[in-house]
C-alpha positions in Angstrom: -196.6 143.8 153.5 -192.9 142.4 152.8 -191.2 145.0 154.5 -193.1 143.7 157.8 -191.5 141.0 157.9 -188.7 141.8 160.5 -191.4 142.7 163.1 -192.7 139.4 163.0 -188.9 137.5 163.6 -188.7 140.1 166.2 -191.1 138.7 167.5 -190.5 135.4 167.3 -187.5 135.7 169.1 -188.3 137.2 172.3 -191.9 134.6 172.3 -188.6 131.7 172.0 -186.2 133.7 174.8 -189.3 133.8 177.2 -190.6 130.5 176.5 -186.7 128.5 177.5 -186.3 131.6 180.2 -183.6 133.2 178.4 -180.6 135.0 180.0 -179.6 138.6 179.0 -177.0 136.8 176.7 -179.7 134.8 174.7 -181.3 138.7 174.4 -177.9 140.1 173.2 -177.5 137.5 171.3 -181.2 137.4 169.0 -181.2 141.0 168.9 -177.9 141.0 167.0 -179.0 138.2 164.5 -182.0 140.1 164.1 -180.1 143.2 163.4 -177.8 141.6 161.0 -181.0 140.1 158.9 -182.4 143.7 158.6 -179.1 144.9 157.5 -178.7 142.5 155.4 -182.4 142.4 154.0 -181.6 146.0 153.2 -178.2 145.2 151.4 -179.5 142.8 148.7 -182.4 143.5 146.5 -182.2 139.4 145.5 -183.2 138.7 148.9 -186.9 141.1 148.2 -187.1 142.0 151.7 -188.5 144.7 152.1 -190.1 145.5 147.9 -190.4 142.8 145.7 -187.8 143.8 143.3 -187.7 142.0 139.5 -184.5 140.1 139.5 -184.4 137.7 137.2 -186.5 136.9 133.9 -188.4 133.4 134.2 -187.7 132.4 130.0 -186.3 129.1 128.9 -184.4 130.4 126.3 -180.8 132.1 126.5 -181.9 135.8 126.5 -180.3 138.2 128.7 -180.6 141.7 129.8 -177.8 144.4 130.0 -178.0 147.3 132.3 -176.3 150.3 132.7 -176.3 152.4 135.8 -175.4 156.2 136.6 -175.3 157.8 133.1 -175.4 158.9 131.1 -171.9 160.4 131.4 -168.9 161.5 128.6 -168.5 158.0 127.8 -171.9 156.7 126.5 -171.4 157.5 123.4 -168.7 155.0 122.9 -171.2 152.9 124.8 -174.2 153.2 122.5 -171.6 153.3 119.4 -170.9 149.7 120.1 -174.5 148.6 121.2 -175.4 150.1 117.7 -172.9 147.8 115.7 -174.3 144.7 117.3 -178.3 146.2 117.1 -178.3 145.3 120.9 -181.3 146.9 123.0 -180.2 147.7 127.0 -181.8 149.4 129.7 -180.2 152.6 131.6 -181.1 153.5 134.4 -180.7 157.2 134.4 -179.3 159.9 136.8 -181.5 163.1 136.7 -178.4 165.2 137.7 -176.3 163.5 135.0 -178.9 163.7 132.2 -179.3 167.4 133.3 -175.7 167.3 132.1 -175.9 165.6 129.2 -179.3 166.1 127.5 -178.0 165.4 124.2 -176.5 162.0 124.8 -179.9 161.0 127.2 -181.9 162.1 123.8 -179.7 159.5 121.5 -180.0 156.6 124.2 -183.8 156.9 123.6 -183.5 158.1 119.8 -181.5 154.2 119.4 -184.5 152.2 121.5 -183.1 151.5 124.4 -185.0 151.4 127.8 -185.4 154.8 130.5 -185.1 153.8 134.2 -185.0 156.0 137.2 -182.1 156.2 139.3 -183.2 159.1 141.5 -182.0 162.4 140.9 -179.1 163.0 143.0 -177.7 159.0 143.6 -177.0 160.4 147.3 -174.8 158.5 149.4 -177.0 159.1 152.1 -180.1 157.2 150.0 -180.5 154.2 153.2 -181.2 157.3 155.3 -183.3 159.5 153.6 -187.1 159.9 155.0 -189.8 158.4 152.4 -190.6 162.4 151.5 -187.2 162.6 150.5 -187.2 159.3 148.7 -190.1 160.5 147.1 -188.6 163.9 146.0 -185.9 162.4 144.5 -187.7 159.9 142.3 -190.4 162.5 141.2 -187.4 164.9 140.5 -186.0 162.9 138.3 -189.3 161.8 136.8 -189.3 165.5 136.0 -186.2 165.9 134.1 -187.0 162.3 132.2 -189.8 164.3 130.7 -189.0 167.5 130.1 -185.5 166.2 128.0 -186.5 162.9 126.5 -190.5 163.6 126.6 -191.2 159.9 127.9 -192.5 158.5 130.9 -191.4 155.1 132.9 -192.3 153.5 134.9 -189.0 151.5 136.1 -186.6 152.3 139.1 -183.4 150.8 140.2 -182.8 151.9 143.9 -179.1 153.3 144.4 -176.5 150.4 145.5 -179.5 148.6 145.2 -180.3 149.5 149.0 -183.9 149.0 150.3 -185.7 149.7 153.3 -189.4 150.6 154.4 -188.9 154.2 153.0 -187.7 153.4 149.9 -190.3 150.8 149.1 -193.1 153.1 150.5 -191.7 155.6 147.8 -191.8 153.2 145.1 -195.4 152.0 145.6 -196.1 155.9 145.9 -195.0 156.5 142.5 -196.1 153.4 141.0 -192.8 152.0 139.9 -191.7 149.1 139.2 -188.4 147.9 141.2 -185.5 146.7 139.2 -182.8 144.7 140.6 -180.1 142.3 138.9 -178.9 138.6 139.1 -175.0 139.2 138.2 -173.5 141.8 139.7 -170.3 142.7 137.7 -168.8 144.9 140.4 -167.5 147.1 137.9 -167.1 149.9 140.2 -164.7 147.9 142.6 -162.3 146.4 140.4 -159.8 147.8 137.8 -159.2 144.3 136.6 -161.2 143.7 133.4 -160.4 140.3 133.1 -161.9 139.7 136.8 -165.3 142.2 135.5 -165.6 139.6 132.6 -165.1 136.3 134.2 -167.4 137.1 137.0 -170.6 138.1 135.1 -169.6 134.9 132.0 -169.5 132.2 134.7 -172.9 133.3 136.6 -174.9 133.8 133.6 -177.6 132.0 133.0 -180.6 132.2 131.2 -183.0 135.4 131.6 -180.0 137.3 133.5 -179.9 140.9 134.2 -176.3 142.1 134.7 -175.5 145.1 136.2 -172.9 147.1 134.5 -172.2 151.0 134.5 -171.6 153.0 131.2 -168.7 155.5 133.6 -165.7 153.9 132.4 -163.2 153.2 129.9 -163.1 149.2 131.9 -166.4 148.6 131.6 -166.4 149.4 127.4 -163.9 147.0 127.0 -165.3 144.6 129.2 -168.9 145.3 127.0 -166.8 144.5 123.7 -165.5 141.4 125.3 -169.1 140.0 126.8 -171.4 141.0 123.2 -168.7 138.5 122.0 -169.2 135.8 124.1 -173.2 136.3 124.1 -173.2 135.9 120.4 -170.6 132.7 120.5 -172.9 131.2 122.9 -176.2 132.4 120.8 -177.8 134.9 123.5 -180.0 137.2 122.9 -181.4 140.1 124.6 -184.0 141.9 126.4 -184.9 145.1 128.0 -186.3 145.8 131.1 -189.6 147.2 129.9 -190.8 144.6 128.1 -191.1 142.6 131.7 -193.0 145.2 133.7 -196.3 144.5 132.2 -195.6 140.8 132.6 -195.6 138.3 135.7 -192.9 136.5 134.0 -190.2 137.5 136.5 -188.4 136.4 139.7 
């Protein structure tokens, strides 16, 4: 298994410090760079450390995916209003707290075709330390209220900050999900500046993409209206999420 992969530099390191006789420092020293490639490992769902995660969309034509994380919220509306004008598809990867909230606007995200994800129930800050139980509670919650609201079933997740760790990938092969992670990050969430949100995700795009983007603020819409602009200038289309998770056709 993937996630088993830091036992074996573990112990690859202390076979190298006993073969050269190592001093305590050499041990101080490999336990920290084996600590720092867990952490990171754990960080960034690119790396597939510990769940093989999709990333990226093998294709050799200029198709993208957008994704949008935490909703739905008081502003998707404004979000699926403009997806609508351009007959864009995305994926959201939905709250079960948030959709609990707004059933209404969750019902007209699947009404318009777009793609269901899990995003756990609660999005807890605490997600890189909860047990695999609770891991598992939280995806089946939201499962829950996925069904009873919108009366579908998926079978994609996106893990929280996009952390991973043997707890949260044994509760992801548990419920027989699929693990969905992203190429170009827009960091959406950390910067005011639009112009910053826009030029980031343009200048790493490339073909079969999936850009994370968040339908919670007014920065992210316009940023939307200026990036469906440049995807049509530069002829891309797009794709949604589900129509990879049957396929092998993925990084």
């Amino acid at each position: 298994m993937k996630y088993y992969s830091f036992i074996l530099l573990y112990l690859f390191w202390n076979s190298f410090i006993y073969v050269f006789n190592g001093s305590i420092w050499m041990y101080i020293f490999c336990f920290i760079l084996f600590s720092a490639t867990v952490v990171w490992g754990s960080f960034d769902i690119q790396l597939k450390y510990f769940i093989n995660s999709i990333t990226q969309k093998r294709t050799k034509i200029k198709e993208v995916a957008l994704t949008f994380d935490d909703g739905p919220t008081e502003l998707t509306p404004k979000f699926l209003d403009l997806l609508k004008e351009k007959n864009i598809k995305a994926t959201f990867f939905c709250i079960g707290k948030q959709i609990e909230k707004y059933p209404e606007t969750f019902q007209r995200i699947i009404a318009e075709g777009h793609a269901i994800g899990n995003h756990t129930y609660s999005h807890s800050n605490n997600t890189g330390f909860l047990s695999s139980s609770k891991m598992l509670g939280e995806i089946k919650k939201c499962d829950e209220v996925i069904f009873k609201i919108g009366n579908i079933k998926t079978n994609l997740y996106r893990p929280p900050f996009g952390v991973t760790n043997p707890n949260i990938a044994k509760a992801i092969k548990k419920t027989q999900k699929k693990s969905i992670g992203w190429n170009v990050r827009s960091l959406d969430t950390v910067t005011n500046n639009e112009k910053k949100i826009y030029n980031r995700i343009t200048k790493n795009l490339n073909k079969g993409s999936i850009i994370l983007l968040h339908d919670t603020s007014e920065k992210t819409h316009n940023v939307l209206v200026e990036l469906l602009l440049f995807l049509e200038r530069e002829k891309y289309s797009t794709f949604t999420m589900d129509s990879m998770t049957n396929s092998t056709n993925n990084d």
